[in-house]
N, C-alpha and C positions, 0 to 999 in steps of 0.2 A: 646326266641327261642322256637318252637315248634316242636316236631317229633312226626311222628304218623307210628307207623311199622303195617305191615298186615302180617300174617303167612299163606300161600294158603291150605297147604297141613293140617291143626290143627285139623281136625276130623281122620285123619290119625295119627298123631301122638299122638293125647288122646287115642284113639285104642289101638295102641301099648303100651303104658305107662298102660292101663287096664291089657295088661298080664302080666306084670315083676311079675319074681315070688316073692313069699312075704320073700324069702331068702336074698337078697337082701338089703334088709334094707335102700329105698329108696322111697321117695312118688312117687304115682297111680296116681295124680290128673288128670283131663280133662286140655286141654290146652285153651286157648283161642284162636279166629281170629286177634284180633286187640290188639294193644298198644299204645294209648296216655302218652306224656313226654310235660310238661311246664315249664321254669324257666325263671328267670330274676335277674339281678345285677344291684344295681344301688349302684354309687359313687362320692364321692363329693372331693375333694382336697381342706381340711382344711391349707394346710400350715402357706399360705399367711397372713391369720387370725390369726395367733399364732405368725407373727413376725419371720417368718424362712425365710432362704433365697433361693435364685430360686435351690437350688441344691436339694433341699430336698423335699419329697412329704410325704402327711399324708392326706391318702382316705380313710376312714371309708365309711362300704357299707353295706348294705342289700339285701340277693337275697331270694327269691321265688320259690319253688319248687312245683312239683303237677306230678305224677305219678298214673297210672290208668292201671295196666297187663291184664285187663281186660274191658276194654273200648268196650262198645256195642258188648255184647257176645252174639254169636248164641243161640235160643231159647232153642236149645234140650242139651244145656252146662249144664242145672242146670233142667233137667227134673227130675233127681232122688230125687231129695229136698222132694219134699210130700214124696215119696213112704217110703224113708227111714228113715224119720222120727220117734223117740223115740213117742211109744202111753204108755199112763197113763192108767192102766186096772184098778176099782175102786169097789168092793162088799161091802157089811155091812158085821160085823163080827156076825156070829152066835155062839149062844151058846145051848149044848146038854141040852134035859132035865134032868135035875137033877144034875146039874156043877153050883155050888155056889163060886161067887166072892167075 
C-alpha cells in the first residue's frame, strides 16, 4: 500500500512555526509539501505443514516499511543550510618576543 499526502498551505505554516516564541519549548522546524508512506505484509499459513488441523492457523509474516516527511521538498525548505552553517576560523599561534616555552 502506498500514500502520498500534500500539505498546500506548508510555507504558511513553516512561517508561522518561525515565530513561536522560544517560551514555548516546542520545535521552529520548516514544514514540508509532501509526504510519501510504503508498506507491505506478506504471509504464509504454516499450519497444514505442522500436522494441525483446519481450525487452527499459524502465519508468520514479514512487512516492510518506508516513510519519507519529507519527500521532494520545495527548494527554499533547506535554503538556510549554507548560511548557517558552523565556519572553522584557523590562525597560527604567535608568540611575543621574548616569551620562552
Amino acid at each position: 500500500m502506498v500514500m502520498l499526502g500534500h500539505l498546500g498551505n506548508a510555507g504558511a505554516v513553516s512561517a508561522r512555526n518561525a515565530r513561536l516564541s522560544n517560551l514555548l519549548d516546542v520545535l521552529r522546524t520548516p514544514v514540508a509539501d509532501n509526504a510519501l508512506s510504503a508498506w507491505g505484509e506478506l504471509g504464509y499459513d504454516i499450519a497444514p505443514w505442522l500436522g494441525l488441523d483446519g481450525n487452527h492457523r499459524l502465519e508468520p509474516y514479514v512487512r516492510i516499511d518506508y516513510m519519507d516527511s519529507q519527500f521532494k521538498p520545495r527548494p527554499e525548505l533547506f535554503d538556510n543550510l549554507a548560511s548557517s552553517a558552523p565556519s572553522t576560523r584557523w590562525a597560527p599561534a604567535t608568540r611575543s618576543r621574548g616569551s620562552q616555552c
